[in-house]
C-alpha positions as CSV (number, residue, x, y, z in Angstrom):
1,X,0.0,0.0,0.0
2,X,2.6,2.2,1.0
3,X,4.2,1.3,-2.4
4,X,1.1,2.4,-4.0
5,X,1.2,5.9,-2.9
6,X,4.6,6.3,-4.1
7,X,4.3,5.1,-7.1
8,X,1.2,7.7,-7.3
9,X,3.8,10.6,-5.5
10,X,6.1,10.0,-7.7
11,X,3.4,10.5,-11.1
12,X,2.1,13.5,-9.1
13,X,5.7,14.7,-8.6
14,X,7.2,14.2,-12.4
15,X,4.0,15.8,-13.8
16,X,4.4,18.8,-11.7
17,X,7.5,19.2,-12.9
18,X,6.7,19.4,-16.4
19,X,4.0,21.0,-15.8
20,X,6.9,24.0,-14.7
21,X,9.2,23.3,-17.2
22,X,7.0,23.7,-19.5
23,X,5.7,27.6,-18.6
24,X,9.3,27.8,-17.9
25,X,9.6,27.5,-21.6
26,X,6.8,29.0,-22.6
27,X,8.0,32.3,-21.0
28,X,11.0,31.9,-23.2
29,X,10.4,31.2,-25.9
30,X,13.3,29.4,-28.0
31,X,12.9,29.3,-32.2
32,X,9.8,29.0,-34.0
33,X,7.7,29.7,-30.1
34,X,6.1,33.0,-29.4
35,X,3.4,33.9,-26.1
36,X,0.0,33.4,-26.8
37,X,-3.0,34.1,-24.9
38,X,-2.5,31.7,-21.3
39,X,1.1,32.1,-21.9
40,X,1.2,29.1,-24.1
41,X,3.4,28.3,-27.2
42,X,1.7,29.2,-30.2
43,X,3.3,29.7,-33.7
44,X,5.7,31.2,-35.6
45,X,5.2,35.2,-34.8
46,X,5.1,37.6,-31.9
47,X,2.0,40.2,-30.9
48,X,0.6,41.5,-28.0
49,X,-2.4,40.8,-26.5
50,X,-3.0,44.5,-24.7
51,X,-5.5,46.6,-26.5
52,X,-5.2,50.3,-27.1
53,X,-8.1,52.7,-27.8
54,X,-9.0,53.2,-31.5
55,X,-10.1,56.8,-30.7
56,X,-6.3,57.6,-29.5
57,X,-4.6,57.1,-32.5
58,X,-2.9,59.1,-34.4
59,X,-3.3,59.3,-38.4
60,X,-0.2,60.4,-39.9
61,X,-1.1,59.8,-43.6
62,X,-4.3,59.0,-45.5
63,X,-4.3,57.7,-49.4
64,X,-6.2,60.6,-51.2
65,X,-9.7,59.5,-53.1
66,X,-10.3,59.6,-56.1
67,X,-12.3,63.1,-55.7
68,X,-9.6,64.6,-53.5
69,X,-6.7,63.9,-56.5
70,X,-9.5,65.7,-59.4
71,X,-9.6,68.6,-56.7
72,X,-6.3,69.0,-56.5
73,X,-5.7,69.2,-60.4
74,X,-8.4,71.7,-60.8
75,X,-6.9,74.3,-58.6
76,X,-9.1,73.4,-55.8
77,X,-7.5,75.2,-52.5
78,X,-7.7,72.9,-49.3
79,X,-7.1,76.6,-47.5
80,X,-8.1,79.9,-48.2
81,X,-5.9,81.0,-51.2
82,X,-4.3,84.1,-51.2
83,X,-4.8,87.0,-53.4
84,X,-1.6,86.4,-55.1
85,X,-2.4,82.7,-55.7
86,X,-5.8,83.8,-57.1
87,X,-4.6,86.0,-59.4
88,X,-1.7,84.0,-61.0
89,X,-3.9,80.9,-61.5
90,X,-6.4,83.3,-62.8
91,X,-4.1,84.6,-65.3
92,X,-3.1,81.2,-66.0
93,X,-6.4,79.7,-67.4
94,X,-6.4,83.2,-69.7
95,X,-3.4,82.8,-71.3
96,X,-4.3,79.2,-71.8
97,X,-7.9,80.3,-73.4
98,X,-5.5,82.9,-75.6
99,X,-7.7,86.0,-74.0
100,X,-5.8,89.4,-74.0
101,X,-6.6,90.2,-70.7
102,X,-4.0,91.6,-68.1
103,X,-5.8,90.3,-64.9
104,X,-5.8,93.3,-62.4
105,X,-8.0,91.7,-59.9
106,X,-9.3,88.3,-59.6
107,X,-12.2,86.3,-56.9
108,X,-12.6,82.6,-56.4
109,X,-15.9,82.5,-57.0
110,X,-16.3,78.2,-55.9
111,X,-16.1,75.2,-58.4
112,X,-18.8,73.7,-60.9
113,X,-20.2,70.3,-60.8
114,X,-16.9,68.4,-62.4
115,X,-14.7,70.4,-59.5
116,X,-13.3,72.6,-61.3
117,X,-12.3,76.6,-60.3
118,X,-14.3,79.2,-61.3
119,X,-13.0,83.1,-61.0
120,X,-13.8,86.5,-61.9
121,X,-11.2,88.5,-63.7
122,X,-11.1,92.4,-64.5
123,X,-8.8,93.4,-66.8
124,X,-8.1,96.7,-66.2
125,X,-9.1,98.9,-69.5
126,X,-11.8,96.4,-70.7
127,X,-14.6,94.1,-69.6
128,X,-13.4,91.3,-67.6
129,X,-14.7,87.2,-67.5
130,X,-15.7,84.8,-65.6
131,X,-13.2,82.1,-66.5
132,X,-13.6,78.0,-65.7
133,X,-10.3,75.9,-65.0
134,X,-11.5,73.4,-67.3
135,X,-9.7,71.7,-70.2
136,X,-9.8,74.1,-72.2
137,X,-11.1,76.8,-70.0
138,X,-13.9,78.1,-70.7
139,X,-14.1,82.1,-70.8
140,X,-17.5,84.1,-70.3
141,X,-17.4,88.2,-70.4
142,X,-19.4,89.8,-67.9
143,X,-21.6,91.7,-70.3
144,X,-22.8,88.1,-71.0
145,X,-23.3,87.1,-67.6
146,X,-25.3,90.0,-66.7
147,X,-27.4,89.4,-70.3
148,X,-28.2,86.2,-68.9
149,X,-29.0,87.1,-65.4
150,X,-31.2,90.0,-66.4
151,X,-33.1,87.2,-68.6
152,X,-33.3,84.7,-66.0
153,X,-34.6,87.3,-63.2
154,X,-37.6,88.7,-65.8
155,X,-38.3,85.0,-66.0
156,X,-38.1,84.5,-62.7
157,X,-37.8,87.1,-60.2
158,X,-36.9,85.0,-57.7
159,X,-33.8,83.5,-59.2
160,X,-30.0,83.8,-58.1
161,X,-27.9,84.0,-61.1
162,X,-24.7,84.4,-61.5
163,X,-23.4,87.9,-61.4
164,X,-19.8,89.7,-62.0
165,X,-19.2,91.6,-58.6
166,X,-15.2,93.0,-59.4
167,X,-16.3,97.0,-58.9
168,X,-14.5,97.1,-62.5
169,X,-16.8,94.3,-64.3
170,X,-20.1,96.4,-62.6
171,X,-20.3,99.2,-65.1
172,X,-22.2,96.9,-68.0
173,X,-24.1,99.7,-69.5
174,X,-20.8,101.9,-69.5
175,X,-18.8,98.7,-71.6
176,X,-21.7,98.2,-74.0
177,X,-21.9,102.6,-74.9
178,X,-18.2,101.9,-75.6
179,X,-19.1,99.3,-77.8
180,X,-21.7,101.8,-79.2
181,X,-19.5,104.2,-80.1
182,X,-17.2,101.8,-81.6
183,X,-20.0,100.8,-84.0
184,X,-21.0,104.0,-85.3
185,X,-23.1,105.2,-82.8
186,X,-23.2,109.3,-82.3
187,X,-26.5,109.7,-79.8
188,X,-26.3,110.6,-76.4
189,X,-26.3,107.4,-74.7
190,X,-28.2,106.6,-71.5
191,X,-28.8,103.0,-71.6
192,X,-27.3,100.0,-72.8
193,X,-27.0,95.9,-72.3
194,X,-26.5,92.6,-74.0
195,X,-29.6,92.0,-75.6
196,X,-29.1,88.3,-76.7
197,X,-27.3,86.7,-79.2
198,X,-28.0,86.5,-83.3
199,X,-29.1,83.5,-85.7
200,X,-25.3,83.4,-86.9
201,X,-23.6,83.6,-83.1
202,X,-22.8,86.9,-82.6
203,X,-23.7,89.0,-79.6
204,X,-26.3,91.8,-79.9
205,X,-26.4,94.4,-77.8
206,X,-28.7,97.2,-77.3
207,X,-28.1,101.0,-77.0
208,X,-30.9,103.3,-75.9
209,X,-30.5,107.4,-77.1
210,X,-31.9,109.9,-75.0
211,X,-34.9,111.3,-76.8
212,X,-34.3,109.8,-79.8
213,X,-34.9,105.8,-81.5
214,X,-31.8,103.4,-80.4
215,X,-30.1,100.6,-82.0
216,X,-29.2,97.2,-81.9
217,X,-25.9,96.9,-82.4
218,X,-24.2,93.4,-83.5
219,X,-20.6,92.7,-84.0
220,X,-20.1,90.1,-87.0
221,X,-16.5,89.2,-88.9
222,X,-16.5,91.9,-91.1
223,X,-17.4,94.6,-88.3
224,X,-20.4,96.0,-86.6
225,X,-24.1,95.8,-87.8
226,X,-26.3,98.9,-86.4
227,X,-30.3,98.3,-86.7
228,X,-32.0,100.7,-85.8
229,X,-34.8,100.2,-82.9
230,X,-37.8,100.9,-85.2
231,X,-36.5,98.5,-87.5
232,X,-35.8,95.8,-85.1
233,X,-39.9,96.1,-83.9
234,X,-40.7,95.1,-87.6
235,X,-38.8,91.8,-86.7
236,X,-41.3,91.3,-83.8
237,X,-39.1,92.3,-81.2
238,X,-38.6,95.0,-79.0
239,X,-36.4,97.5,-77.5
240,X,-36.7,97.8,-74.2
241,X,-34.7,101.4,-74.1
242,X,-37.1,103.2,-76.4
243,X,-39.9,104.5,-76.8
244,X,-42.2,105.4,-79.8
245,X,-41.8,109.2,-78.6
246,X,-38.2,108.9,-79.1
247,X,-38.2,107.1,-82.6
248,X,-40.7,110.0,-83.7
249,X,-38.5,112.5,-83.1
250,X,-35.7,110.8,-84.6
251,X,-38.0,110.4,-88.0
252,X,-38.9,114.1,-87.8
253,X,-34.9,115.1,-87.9
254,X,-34.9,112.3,-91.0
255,X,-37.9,114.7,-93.2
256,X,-36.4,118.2,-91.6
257,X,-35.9,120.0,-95.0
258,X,-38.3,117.6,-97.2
259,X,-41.4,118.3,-98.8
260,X,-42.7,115.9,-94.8
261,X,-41.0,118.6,-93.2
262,X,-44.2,119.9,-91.2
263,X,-45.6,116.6,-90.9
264,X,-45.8,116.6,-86.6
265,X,-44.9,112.7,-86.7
266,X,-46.6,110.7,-84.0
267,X,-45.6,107.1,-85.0
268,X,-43.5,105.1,-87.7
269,X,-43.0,101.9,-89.1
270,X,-40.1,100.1,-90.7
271,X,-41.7,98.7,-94.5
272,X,-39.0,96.8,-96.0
273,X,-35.8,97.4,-98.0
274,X,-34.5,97.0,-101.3
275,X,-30.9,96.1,-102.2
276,X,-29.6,99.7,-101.6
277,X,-32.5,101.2,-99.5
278,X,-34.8,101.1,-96.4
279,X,-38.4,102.2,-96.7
280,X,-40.4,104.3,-93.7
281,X,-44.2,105.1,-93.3
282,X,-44.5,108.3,-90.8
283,X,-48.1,109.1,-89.1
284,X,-48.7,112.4,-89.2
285,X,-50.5,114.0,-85.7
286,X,-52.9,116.7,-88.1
287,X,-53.5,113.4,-90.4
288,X,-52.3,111.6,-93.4
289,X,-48.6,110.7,-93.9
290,X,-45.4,109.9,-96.0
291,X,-43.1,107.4,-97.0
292,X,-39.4,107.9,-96.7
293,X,-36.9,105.9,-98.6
294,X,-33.4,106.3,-96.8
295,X,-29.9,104.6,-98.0
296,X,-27.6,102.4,-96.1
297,X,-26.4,105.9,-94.3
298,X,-29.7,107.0,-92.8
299,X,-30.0,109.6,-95.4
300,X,-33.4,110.5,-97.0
301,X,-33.4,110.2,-100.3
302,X,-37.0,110.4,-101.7
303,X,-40.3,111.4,-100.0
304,X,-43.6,110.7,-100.7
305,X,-47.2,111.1,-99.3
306,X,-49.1,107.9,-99.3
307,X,-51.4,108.6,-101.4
308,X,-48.6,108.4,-103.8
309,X,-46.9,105.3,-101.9
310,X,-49.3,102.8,-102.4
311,X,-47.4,100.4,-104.5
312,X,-44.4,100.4,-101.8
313,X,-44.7,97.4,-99.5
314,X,-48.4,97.2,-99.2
315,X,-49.0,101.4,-98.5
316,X,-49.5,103.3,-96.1
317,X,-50.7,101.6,-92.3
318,X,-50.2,104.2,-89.7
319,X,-51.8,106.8,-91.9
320,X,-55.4,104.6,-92.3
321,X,-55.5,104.0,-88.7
322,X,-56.2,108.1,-87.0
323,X,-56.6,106.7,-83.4
């Protein structure tokens, strides 16, 4: 019995002591043995088991998306950009558009849909843009912005378009008189604006005279095209900065001098042209009326009282009608 129990010691004993060696070991660890989790031999690698918080970590470098890298080639400033930085990648995109434009002044004014910069430029002596840093950029004057923002606000009153705010790029009406003049124009000017744009492309812009019958003026490849106002209501349109007072008057300077010349004009109408002339029908305020044929110039070159004119595009209308 006694034998017994040592034989059973001794088992007790010898796995005890492997037991130790065997920690022993596993707290140092030889080749190929690393600490696992109950400070048992593992595998082939070492790691911790102590957990750190998440929320504590520091980020020293983040792999930049796919938006963050278009930004970044469009110009698009993770900071507030200075004035200087504004300006020279304003100038930048004009030179690439081949614009003539000095830029004096430039705003960021954001980024369209495909992330791209948008700025206003002035350009000292002229008009200034609203240029977009696309490929090529695209380059809008602010005559045409304002054009369009007048259109879209008559449309809709309650509409935010966009407008050119540079102090320089504000005087519109000033730009488009020195268009005016440019053209041919010799009235006193007191209004002016883009009024849209022609079948062939061109922007039109219209000129109002004080007290006398404005123009739309149109610059096309072989230089500018001047209609005058009454014309241009022929063509079912309208200028908005004149009135029939005004283009009156300017018929009554036309027939100063001509047989017409007491005719008190009240109204005209544009009839139609020839290859070398333009034909008028003037209402007279004490009744009846004439028919003016004028040349390319705005001269008068014939006069005639309708009921001589009857043959020239369809007569006399003005004239028939006494209200």
């Amino acid at each position: 019995m006694r034998a017994h129990w040592k034989r059973i010691a001794g088992v007790v004993c010898g796995a005890l002591m492997l037991a130790t060696a065997s920690a022993a070991a596993a707290q140092t660890p030889g080749n190929g043995q690393i600490v696992g989790p109950g400070g048992l031999a593992t595998g082939a690698r070492s790691f911790s088991t102590k957990l750190t918080d998440p929320m504590a970590a520091t980020v020293t470098a983040v792999t930049p998306t796919r938006l963050d890298r278009q930004r970044n080639r469009n110009g698009v400033y993770t900071r507030n950009p200075s004035v200087n930085e504004v300006v020279s990648a304003a100038q930048s995109e004009i030179n690439t558009a081949n614009v003539d434009c000095r830029v004096v002044e430039a705003s960021l004014m954001g980024y369209n849909f495909e992330q791209q910069a948008v700025y206003e430029v002035s350009c000292g002596t002229g008009m200034g843009y609203v240029v977009g840093a696309s490929s090529p950029p695209t380059v809008t004057d602010c005559i045409t912005i304002a054009g369009r923002a007048d259109m879209a606000l008559r449309a809709d009153p309650a509409a935010t378009p966009v407008v050119c705010t540079l102090s320089a790029n504000r005087n519109i009406s000033g730009m488009v008189a020195n268009y005016a003049r440019e053209a041919g124009v010799g009235c006193n000017i007191d209004e002016a604006a883009m009024a849209g744009t022609s079948v062939a492309g061109n922007a039109v812009y219209e000129v109002g005279c004080n007290g006398a019958d404005g123009y739309w003026i149109e610059k096309a490849s072989a230089g500018w095209m001047l209609t005058p106002c009454v014309k241009v209501a022929a063509q079912s349109n309208a200028c908005r900065f004149t009135t029939r007072d005004e283009q009156a008057a300017t018929v009554r300077t036309w027939l100063a001098g001509t047989s017409a010349a007491a005719c008190d004009v009240t109204d005209v109408r544009y009839m139609g042209a020839n290859a070398t002339d333009a034909f008028y029908e003037a209402k007279c305020g004490g009744g009846g009326g004439y028919v003016a044929r004028l040349n390319s110039a705005l001269a008068v070159q014939q006069v005639l009282p309708c009921a001589q004119a009857a043959g020239i595009g369809g007569g006399c209308t003005l004239a028939a009608n006494r209200n």
